[in-house]
C-alpha positions in Angstrom: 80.5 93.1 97.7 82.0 93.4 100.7 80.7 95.6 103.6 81.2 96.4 107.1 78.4 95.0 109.1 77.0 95.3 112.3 77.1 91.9 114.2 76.0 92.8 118.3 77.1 95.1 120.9 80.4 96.5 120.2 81.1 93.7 117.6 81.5 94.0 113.9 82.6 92.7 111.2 83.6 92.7 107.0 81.2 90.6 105.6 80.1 89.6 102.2 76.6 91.6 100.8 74.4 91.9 97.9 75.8 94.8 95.4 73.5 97.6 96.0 70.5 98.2 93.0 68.5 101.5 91.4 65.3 101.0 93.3 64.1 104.5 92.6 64.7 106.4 89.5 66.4 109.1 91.9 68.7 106.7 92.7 72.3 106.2 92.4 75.0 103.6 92.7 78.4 105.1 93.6 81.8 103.1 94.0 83.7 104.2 97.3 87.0 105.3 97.1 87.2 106.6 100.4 85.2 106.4 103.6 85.8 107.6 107.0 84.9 106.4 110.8 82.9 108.9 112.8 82.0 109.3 116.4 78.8 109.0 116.1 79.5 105.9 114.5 80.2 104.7 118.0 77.3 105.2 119.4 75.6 102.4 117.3 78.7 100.9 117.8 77.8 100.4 122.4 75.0 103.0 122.9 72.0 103.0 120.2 72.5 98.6 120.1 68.5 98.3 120.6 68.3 99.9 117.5 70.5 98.2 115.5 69.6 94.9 113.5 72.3 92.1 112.7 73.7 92.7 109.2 73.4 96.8 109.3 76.1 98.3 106.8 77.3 101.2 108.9 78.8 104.4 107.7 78.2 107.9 106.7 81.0 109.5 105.2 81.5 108.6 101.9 83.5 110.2 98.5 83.3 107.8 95.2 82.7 107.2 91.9 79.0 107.2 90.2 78.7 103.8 88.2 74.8 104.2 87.5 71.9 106.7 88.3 68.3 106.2 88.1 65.8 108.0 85.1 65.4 111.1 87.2 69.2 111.9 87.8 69.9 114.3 85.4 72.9 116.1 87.2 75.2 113.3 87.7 77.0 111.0 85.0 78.8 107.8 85.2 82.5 108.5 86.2 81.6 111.9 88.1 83.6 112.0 91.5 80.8 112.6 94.2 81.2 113.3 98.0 77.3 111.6 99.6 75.8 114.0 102.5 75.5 112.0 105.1 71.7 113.1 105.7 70.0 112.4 102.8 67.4 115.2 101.4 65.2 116.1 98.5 66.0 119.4 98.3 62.5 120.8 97.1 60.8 120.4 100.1 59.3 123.0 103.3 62.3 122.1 105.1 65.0 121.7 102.7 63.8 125.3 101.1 64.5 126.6 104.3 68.2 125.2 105.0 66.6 122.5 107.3 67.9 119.8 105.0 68.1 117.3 108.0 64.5 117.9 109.0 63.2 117.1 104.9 60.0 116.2 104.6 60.2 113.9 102.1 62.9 111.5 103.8 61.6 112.3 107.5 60.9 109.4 110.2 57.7 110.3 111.1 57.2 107.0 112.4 60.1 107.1 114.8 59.4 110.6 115.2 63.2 111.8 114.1 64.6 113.8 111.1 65.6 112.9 108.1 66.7 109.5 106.8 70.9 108.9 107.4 73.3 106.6 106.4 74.5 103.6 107.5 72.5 104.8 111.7 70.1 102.5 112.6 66.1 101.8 112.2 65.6 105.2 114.5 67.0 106.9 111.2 65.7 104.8 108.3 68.1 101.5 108.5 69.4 102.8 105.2 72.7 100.8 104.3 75.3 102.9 104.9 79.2 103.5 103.2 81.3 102.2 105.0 81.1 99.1 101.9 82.4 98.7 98.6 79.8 100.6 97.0 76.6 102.5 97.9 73.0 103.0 97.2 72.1 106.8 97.0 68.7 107.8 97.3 67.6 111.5 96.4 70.6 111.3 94.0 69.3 114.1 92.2 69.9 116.7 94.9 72.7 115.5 97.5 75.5 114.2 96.0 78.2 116.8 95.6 80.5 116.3 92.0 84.2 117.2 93.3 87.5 117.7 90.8 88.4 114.7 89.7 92.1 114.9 90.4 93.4 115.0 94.1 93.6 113.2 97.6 89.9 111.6 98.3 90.8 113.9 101.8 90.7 117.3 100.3 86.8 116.4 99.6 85.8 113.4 102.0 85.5 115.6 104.8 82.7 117.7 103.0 79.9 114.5 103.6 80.1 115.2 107.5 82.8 116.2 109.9 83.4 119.9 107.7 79.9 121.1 107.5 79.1 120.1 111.3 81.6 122.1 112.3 81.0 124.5 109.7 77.2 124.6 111.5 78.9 124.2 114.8 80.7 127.5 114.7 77.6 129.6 112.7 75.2 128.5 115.7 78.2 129.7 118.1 77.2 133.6 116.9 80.4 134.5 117.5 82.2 137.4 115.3 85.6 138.5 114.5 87.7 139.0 117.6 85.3 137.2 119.6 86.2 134.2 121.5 85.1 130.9 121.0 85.7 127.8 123.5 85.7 124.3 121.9 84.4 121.6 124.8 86.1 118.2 123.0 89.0 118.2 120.7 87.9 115.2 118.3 87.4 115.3 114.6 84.4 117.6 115.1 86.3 120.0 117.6 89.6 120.1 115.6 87.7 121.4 112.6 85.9 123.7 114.5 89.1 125.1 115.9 90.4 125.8 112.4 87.6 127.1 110.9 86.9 130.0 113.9 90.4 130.8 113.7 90.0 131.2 109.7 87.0 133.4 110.6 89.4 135.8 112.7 87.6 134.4 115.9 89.9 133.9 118.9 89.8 130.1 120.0 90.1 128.0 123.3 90.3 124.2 123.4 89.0 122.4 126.0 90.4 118.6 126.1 92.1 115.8 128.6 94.3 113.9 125.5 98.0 115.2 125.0 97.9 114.4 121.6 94.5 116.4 121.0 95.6 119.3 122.8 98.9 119.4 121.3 96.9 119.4 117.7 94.5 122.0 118.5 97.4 124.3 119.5 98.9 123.5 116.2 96.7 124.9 114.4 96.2 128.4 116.6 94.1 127.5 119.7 95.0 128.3 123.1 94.1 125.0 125.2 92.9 124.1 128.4 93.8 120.9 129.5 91.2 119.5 132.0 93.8 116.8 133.8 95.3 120.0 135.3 93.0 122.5 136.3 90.5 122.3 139.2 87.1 123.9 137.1 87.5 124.3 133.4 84.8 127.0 133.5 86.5 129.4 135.9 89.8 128.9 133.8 87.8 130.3 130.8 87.0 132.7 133.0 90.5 133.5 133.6 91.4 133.8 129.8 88.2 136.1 129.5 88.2 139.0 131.9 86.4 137.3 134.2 83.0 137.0 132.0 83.2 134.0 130.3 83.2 133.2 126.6 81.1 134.4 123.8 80.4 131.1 122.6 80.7 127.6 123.5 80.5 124.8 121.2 79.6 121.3 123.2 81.8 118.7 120.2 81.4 115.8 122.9 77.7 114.9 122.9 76.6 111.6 124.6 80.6 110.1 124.9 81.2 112.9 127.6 84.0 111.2 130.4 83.0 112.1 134.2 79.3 110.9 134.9 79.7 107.6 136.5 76.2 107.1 137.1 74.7 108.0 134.0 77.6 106.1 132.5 76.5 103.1 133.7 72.8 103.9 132.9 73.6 104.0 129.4 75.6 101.2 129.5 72.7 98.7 131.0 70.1 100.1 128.7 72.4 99.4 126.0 72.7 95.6 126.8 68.9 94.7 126.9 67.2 93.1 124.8 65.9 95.4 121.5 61.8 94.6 122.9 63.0 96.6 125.8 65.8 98.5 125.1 64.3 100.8 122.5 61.2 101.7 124.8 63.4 102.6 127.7 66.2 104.7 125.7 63.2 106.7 123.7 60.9 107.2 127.0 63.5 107.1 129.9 67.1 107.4 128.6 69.4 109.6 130.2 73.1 111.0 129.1 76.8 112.2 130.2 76.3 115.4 130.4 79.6 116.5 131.8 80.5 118.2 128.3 77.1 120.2 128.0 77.4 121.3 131.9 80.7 122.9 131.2 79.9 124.6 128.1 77.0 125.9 129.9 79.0 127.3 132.7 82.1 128.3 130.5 79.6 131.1 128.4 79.7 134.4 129.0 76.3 136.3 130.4 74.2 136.9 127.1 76.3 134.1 124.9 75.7 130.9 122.7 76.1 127.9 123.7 76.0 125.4 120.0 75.6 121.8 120.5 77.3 119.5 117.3 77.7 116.4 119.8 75.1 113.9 119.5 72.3 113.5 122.7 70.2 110.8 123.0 68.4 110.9 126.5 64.9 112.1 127.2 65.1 112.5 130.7 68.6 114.5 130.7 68.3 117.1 134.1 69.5 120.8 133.1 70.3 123.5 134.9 67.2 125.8 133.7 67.3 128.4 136.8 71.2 129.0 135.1 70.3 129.0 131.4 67.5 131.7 131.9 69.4 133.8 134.7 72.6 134.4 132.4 70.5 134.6 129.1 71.8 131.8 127.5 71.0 131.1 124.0 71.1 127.8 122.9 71.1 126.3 119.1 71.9 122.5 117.9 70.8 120.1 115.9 72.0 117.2 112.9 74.4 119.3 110.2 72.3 120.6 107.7 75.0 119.5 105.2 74.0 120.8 101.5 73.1 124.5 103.3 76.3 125.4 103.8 78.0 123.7 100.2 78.1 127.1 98.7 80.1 128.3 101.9 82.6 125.6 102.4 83.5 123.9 99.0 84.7 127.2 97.5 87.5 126.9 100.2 88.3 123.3 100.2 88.5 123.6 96.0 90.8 126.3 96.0 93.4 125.5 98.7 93.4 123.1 101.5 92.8 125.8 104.1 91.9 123.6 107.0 94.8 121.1 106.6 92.5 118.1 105.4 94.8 116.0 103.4 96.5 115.2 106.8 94.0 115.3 109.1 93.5 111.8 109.6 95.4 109.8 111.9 95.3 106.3 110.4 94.4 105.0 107.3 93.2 101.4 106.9 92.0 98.9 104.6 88.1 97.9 104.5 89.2 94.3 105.5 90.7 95.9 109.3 87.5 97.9 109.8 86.8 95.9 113.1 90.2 96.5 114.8 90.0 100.0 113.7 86.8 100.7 115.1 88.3 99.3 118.3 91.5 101.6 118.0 89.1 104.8 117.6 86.8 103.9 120.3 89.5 103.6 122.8 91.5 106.0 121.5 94.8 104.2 121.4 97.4 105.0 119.1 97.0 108.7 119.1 93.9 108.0 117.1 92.0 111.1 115.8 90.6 109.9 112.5 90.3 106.8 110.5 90.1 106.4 106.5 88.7 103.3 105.2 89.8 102.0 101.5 87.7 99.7 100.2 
């Protein structure tokens, strides 16, 4: 089959693969329809490179087809439309009977010390072969995969593997409440939806972002918007739509890709070139990030609020401002989108009606075979590029 694989730093390519097998009789083999580019898809891309082997299939959001499923699949049939979670969880354990699907127990990496196994992002996270591919191996089959309508644009449902529920999570962990007000720190995939879905929840929204075209979409869709080329401090402008106390929540939907830290920029950037032997030892023991984002989402919150991290950090040595968090009583939650936890709250209102505008909310879709130049398109953010769909 083919496959988009990971070839080096910033290099990748569509390259031919064994078709994927049962190895587990919780298995199953699903044919991709539709599968989607994400930011953190970039970090493997330049950041995470020391964990990355040559050959990786990358990907995590996937909606297709099942073709097979192990002995122990008893919920799934050939020909049922699926959407994958991009965390992959058993659904029976400690964790996952607690909502903490991307901690489970029975996928964790104890032996990197992370979460649960992903998709298609790296050894750190279980090198499992990821979507972004003709077809797809699905471990825990028996639990994860979600069976969709089969009639309808792949879109209505492909956003319900990752970007939806993240920002689904993103907002919950925000604690904020009908007629509260919400700022959005980064107006990408992850941002947009969470934009849409506060202002669903009756929650007043500011976004917070430096691209015309980002800005111009979040106000589309209800948000007021700050835009950070032309104001001197963001926070103090949230401020200034706030009565002076700030707002109730803050949701950081940078992460790690944060412009505006030149220094820790070029950190990153070295440790990312070294050779694996001593790359992986100096990102997991003395990696650092941009944390331009978090700063401003710390500063932006109101006395007593939430600030909810969705963007992706990877440093261990990352300095915060701790006098600040514990003067103003700042809560903070975060974490990997525990993705089946909220199914029962965000499917009902994808199935009914498309009430976050999902059948147009990619920018660009694109053949498997031009996965490369879109990858380079997204990273650099040409084109007006908010979201890529890949056809296989």
């Amino acid at each position: 089959m083919k496959a988009l694989t990971w070839q080096g730093r910033q290099h990748v390519e569509v390259t031919d693969v064994p078709d994927p097998v049962l190895k587990e009789p919780t298995d199953a083999i699903v044919r991709v329809t539709s599968t989607a580019i994400c930011g953190s898809d970039l970090h493997l891309y330049d950041v995470l490179t020391p964990f990355m082997h040559k050959g990786d299939i990358l990907g995590h959001e996937v909606i297709g087809v099942i073709e097979e499923v192990g002995s122990e699949v008893d919920r799934l049939s050939a020909g049922d439309r699926v959407v994958v979670p991009f965390n992959i969880s058993c659904g029976h354990c400690w964790m996952c009977r607690r909502g903490l699907q991307s901690q489970c127990e029975t996928t964790q990496m104890r032996r990197t010390g992370k979460g649960a196994r992903l998709f298609g992002y790296s050894s750190l996270y279980g090198a499992v072969p990821g979507g972004q591919a003709e077809f797809v191996r699905v471990p825990q089959a028996q639990y994860g995969p979600m069976v969709v309508p089969s009639t309808g644009a792949d879109e209505r449902y492909l956003y319900l593997s990752d970007v939806l529920p993240t920002a689904w999570q993103a907002v919950q962990y925000a604690d904020v409440h009908e007629d509260d007000c919400v700022a959005v720190v980064g107006l990408g995939p992850i941002g947009q939806l969470c934009c849409r879905i506060a202002s669903h929840l009756g929650v007043r929204v500011i976004g917070i972002d430096l691209l015309a075209d980002r800005l111009r979409t979040a106000r589309e869709h209800g948000a007021e918007v700050i835009d950070i080329r032309s104001v001197a401090n963001v926070p103090e402008a949230v401020r200034d739509l706030t009565d002076g106390r700030g707002a109730d929540g803050v949701i950081d939907a940078v992460g790690m890709e944060a412009h505006g830290d030149k220094v820790a920029g070029a950190a990153v950037g070295v440790a990312s070139r070294l050779p694996s032997v001593v790359g992986r030892p100096v990102m997991e023991h003395l990696g650092v990030d941009r944390l331009a984002a978090l700063r401003t989402a710390l500063a932006a919150v109101r006395r007593g609020g939430t600030v909810s991290i969705s963007g992706v950090y990877g440093g261990s040595l990352d300095p915060i401002p701790m006098m600040d968090l514990f003067d103003k009583g700042i809560t903070l939650r975060m974490g990997q989108a525990n993705v089946r936890r909220w199914t029962e709250d965000v499917v009902p209102l994808v199935r009914e009606r498309d009430v976050f505008d999902l059948e147009h909310f990619a920018t660009h879709h694109v053949p498997l075979s031009e996965a490369a130049d879109a990858y380079r398109m997204f990273r650099d953010k040409t084109d007006d590029c908010l979201k890529v769909v890949l056809q296989p």
